[in-house]
C-alpha positions in Angstrom: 10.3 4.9 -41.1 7.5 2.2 -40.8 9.4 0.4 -37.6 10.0 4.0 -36.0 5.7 4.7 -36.1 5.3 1.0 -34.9 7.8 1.4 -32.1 6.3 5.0 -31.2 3.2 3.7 -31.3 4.1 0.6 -28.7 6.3 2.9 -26.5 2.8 5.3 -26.2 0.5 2.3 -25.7 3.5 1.4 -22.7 3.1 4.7 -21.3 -0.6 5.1 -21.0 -0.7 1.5 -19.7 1.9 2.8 -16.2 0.1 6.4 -16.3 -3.6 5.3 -15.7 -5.7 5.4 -13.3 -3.9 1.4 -12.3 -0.5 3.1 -12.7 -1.5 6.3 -10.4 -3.4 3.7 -7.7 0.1 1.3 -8.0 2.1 4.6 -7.6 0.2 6.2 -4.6 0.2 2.6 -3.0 3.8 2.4 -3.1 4.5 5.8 -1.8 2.3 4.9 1.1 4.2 1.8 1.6 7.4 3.7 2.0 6.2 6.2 3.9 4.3 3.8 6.6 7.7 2.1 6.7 9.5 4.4 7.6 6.8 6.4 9.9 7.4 3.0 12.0 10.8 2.5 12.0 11.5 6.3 12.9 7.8 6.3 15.8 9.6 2.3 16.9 13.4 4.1 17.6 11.7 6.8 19.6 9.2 4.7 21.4 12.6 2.3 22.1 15.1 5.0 23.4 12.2 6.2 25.5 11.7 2.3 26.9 8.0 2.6 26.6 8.1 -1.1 25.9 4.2 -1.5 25.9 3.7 1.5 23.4 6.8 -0.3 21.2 4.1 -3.1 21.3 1.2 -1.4 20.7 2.9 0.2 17.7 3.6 -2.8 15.9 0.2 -4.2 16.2 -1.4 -1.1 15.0 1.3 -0.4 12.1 0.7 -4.2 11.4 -3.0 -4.0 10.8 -3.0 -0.7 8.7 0.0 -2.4 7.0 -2.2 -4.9 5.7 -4.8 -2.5 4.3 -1.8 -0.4 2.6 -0.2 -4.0 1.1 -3.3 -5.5 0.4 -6.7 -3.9 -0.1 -8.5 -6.4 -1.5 -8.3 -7.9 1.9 -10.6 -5.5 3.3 -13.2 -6.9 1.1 -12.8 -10.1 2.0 -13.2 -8.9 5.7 -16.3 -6.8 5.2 -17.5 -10.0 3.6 -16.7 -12.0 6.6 -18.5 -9.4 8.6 -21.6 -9.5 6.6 -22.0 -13.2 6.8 -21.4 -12.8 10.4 -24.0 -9.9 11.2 -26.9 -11.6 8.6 -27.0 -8.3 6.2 
């Protein structure tokens, strides 16, 4: 009986460790991952068929830079940083 409360109480402090606040952010951030993925490979195709070669162009730099915001969000801090320095605020 004792292992049963010990592994309950594990398998609880598991689950409200993935279904914070971290595990919601993680979970929305992956969705967004998938779904900007897939926005460009489906937006690429079209702009391809189409052979609006500079648009197919355009589209990967754009995707590429909000892709790194999406990935990586601590980069933008390191950016707005940057900027500061650069500006004098």
């Amino acid at each position: 009986m004792l292992d049963f409360l010990m592994s309950a109480s594990s398998d609880l402090a598991t689950f409200n460790s993935n279904f914070g606040v971290k595990g919601l952010f993680d979970w929305i951030q992956e969705q967004a991952k998938w779904l900007l993925f897939g926005a460009f490979i489906i937006i690429l195709l079209v702009t391809m068929i189409k052979r609006a070669w500079i648009a197919a162009v355009g589209l990967c730099v754009g995707f590429a830079l909000v892709g790194v915001f999406v990935l990586n969000p601590d980069s933008l801090l390191g950016l707005s940083r940057w900027l500061s320095d650069m500006l004098s605020l």
